[in-house]
C-alpha positions in Angstrom: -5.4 -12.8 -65.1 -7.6 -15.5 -66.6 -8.9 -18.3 -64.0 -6.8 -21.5 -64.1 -9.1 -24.9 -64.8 -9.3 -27.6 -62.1 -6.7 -29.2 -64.1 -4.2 -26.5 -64.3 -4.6 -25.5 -60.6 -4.0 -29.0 -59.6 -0.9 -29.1 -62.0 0.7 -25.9 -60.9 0.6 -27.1 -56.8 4.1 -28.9 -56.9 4.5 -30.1 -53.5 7.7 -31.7 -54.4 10.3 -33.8 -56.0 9.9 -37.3 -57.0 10.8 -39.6 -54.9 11.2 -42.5 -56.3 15.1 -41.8 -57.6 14.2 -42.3 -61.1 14.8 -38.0 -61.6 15.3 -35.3 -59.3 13.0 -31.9 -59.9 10.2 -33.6 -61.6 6.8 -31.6 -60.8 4.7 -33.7 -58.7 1.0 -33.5 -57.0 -0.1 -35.7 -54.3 -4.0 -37.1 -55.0 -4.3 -39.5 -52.9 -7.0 -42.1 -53.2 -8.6 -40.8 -55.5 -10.6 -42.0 -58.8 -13.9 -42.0 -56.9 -16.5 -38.6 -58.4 -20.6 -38.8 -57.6 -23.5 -37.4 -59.8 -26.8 -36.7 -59.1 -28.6 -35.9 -55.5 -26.8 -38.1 -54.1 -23.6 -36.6 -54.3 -21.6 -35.3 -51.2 -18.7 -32.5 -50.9 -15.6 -34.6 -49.9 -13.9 -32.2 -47.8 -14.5 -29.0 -45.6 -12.9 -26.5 -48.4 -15.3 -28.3 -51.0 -18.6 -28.2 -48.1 -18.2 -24.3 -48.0 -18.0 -24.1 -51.8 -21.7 -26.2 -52.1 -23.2 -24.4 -48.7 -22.5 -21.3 -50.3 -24.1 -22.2 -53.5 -27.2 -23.3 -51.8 -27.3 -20.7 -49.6 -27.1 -18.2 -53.3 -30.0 -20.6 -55.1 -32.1 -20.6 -51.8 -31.7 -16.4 -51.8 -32.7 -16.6 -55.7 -35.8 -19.0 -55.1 -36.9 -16.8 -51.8 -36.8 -13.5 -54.1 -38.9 -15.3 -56.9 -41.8 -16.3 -54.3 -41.2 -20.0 -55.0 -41.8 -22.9 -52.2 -39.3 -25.5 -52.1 -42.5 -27.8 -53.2 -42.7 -25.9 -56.5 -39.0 -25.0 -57.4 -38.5 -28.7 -56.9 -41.5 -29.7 -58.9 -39.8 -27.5 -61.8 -36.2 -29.5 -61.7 -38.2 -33.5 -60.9 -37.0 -33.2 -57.5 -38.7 -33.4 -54.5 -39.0 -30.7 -51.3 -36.3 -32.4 -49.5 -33.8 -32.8 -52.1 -33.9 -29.0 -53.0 -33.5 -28.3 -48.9 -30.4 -30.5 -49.6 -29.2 -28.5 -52.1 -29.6 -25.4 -50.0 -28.3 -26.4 -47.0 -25.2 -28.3 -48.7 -25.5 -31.4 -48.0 -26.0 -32.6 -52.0 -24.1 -31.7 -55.1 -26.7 -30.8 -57.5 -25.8 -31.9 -61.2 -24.5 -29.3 -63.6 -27.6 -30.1 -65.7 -29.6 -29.2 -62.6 -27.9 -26.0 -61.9 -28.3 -25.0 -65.6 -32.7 -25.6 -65.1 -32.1 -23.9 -61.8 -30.9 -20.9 -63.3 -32.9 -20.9 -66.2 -36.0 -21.8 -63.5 -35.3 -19.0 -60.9 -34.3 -16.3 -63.8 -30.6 -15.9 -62.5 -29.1 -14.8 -65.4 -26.5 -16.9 -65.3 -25.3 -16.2 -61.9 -25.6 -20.0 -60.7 -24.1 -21.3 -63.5 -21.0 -19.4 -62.6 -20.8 -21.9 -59.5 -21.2 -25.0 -61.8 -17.5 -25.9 -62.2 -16.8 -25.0 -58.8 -19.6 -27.0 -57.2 -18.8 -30.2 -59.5 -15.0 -30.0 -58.4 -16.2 -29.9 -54.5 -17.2 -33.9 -55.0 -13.5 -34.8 -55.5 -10.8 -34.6 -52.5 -8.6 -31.8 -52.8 -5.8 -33.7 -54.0 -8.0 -35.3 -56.7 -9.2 -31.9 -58.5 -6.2 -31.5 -60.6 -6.5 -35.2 -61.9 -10.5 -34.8 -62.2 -9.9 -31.7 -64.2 -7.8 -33.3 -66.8 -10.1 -36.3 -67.2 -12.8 -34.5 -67.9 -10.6 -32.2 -70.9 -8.1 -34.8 -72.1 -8.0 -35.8 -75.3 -6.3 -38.6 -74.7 -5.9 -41.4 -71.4 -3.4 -44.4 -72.0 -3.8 -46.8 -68.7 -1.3 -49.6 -67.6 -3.3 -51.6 -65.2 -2.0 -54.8 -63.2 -3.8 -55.1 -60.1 -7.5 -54.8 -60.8 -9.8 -53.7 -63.7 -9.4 -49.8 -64.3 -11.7 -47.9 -62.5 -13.0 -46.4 -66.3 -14.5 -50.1 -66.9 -15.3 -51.7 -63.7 -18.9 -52.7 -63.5 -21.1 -52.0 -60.6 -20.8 -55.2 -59.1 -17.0 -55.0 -59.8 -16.8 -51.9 -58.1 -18.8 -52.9 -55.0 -16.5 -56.4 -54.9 -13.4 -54.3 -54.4 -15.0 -51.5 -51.9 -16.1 -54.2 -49.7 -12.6 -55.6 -49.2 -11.1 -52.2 -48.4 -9.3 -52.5 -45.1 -10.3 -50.8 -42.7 -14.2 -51.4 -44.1 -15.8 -48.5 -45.8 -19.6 -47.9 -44.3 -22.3 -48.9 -47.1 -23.4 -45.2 -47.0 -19.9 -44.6 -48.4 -19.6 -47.7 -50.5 -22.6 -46.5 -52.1 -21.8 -43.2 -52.6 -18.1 -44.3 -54.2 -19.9 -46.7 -57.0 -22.5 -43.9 -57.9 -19.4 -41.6 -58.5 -17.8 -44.6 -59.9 -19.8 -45.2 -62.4 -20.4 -40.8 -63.4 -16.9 -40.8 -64.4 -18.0 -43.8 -67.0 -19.6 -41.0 -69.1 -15.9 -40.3 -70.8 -17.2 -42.8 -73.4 -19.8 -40.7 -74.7 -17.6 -37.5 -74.7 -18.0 -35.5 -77.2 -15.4 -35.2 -79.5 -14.5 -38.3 -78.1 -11.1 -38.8 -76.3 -8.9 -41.6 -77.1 -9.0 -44.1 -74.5 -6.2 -47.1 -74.2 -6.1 -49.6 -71.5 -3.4 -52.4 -71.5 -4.2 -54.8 -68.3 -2.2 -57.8 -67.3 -3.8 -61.3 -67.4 -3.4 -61.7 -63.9 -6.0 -59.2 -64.1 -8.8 -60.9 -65.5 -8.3 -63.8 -64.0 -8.6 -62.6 -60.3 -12.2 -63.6 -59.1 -13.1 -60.5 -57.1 -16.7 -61.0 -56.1 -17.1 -64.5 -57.1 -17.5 -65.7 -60.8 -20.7 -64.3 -61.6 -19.2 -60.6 -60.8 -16.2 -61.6 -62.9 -17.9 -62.6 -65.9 -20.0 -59.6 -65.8 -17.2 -57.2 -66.0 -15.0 -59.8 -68.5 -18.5 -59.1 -70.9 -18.4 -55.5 -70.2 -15.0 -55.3 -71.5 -15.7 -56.9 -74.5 -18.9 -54.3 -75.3 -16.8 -51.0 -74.4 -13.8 -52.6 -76.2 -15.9 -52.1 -79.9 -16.4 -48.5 -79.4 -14.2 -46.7 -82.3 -12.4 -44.6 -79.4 -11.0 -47.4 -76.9 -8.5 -50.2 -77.3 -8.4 -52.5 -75.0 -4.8 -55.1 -74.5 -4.2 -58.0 -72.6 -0.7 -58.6 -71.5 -0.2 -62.4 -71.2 1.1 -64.1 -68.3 3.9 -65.9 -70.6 4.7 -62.6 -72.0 8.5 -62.6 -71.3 9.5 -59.1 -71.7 6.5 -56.4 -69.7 8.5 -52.9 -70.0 5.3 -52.3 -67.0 7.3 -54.0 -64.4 7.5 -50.9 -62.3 3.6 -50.4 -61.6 0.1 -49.0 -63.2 0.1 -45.7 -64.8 -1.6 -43.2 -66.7 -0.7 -40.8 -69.2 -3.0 -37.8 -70.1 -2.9 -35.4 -72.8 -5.0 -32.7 -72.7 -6.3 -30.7 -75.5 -3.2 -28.1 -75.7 -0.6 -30.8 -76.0 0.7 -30.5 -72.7 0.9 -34.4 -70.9 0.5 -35.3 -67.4 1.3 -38.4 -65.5 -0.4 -40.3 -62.4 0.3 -43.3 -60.4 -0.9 -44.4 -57.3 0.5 -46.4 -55.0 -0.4 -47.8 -51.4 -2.1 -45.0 -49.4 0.0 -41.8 -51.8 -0.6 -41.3 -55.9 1.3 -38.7 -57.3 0.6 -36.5 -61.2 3.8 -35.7 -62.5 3.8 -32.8 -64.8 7.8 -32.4 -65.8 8.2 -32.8 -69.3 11.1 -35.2 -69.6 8.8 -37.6 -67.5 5.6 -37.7 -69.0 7.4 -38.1 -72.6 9.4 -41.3 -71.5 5.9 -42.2 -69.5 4.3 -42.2 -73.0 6.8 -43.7 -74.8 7.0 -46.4 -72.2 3.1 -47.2 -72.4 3.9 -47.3 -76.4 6.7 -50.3 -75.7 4.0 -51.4 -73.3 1.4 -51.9 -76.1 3.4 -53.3 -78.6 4.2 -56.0 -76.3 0.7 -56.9 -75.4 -1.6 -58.5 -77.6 -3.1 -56.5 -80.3 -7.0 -55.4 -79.5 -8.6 -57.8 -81.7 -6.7 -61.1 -80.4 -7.1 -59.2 -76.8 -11.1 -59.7 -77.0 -10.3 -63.1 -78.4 -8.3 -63.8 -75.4 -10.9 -62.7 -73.3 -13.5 -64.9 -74.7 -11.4 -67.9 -74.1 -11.7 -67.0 -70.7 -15.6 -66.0 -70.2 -15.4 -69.8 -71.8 -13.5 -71.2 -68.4 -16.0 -69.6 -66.3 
């Protein structure tokens, strides 16, 4: 049997029927609060099921690097990390990168056997209920987002992202804040993709408006989305606030398609967010975003709109 991608995995764990009356039977996956990935050394495995999946990897790369004679000095020296970072790696308390585990291998003359480990180890930085939704990101072809409480997490700026961390209730440590904005900002590499996925975001006005941070931190992030919203792949829209008719009355929401076809949808709400896989829901999900769009602004007069405001700040 071939091995099912973090996307399918997380797909195929029904745990349930919706609940929210709009259609008995449809395939759902509790994530939970998710949306938050690391890269680099910094990294951390979110979970125990993920921690054994890195320990074990370092334990395999510090076996490899024993066997070639290397000190932890001179492996490290190979990959630009220092002696302590590599101890991390082996001890599994840091996600190395898949880049790194790639050098590693190549370093260390594995044939390949720690690049076996590199989708594994990247998946054990998300929450188990967050793989299946990580997996499809990273394969989609296509994300349509409805947002109407806060900038989506895909353009947040730093100082965005660290506005709205420090507000969570109860607080989040600044070990944890930091480690959330670094994985934050890893997922921002979608833009780059390669053949690039098509990326939609509507956002109400209410939206851009809300000074989270102060108004230097808004301005910021009201100039970033102008500067992502001229890439070829992304359209960003701007729901008014005396837009009359908002078929998005009933929350955010985002549909995926991934490269076979097959769509996915996921919402959050407070404390739970759910993917919905059934078929019959993610169609009307994409058709709703559709009705969505048309009844936003159009792109160009969206980054008009949003210069009028940068204007009032």
């Amino acid at each position: 049997m071939a091995e099912r991608t973090g996307a399918e995995a997380g797909a195929e764990a029904v745990t349930g029927e919706c609940g929210n009356g709009d259609g008995a039977g449809a395939a759902v996956v509790s994530l939970g609060d998710g949306w938050e990935n690391d890269d680099g050394a910094g990294r951390r495995p979110e979970d125990e099921a993920g921690r054994g999946v890195v320990v074990a990897f370092g334990q395999t790369m510090k076996t490899l690097r024993v066997r070639e004679g290397l000190e932890r000095e001179e492996f490290g020296r190979r990959l630009g990390y220092s002696a302590s970072t590599i101890a991390s790696f082996e001890q599994g308390r840091r996600i190395p990168t898949p880049r790194t585990i790639e050098r590693a291998d190549e370093v260390l003359g594995a044939g390949g056997l720690l690049c076996l480990w590199k989708e594994q180890v990247e998946r054990a930085q998300y929450p188990v209920r967050f793989r299946g939704m990580a997996g499809l990101e990273k394969e989609c072809i296509e994300l349509l987002m409805y947002d109407a409480l806060m900038v989506n997490g895909l353009l947040q700026t730093e100082e965005y992202m660290r506005a709205l961390l420090s507000m969570r209730r109860p607080p989040l440590t600044q070990e944890t804040i930091d480690q959330r904005v670094t994985s934050r900002l890893a997922r921002h590499d979608i833009f780059d993709r390669q053949p690039a996925p098509l990326l939609g975001f509507v956002m109400t006005e209410a939206v851009l408006r809300q000074r989270y941070g102060g108004t230097g931190v808004l301005r910021g992030q009201l100039e970033h989305l102008l500067l992502l919203g001229q890439k070829r792949n992304v359209e960003i829209q701007v729901m008014p606030l005396n837009c009359e008719e908002n078929a998005g009355v009933n929350g955010p929401f985002t549909v995926v398609t991934r490269k076979d076809g097959k769509k996915f949808v996921y919402s959050e709400a407070h404390a739970t967010s759910t993917l919905e896989a059934d078929t019959e829901h993610t169609v009307l999900a994409a058709a709703r975003y559709g009705i969505i769009r048309s009844q936003a602004l159009r792109p160009r007069e969206s980054a008009q709109f949003i210069e009028r405001l940068l204007g009032e700040l």
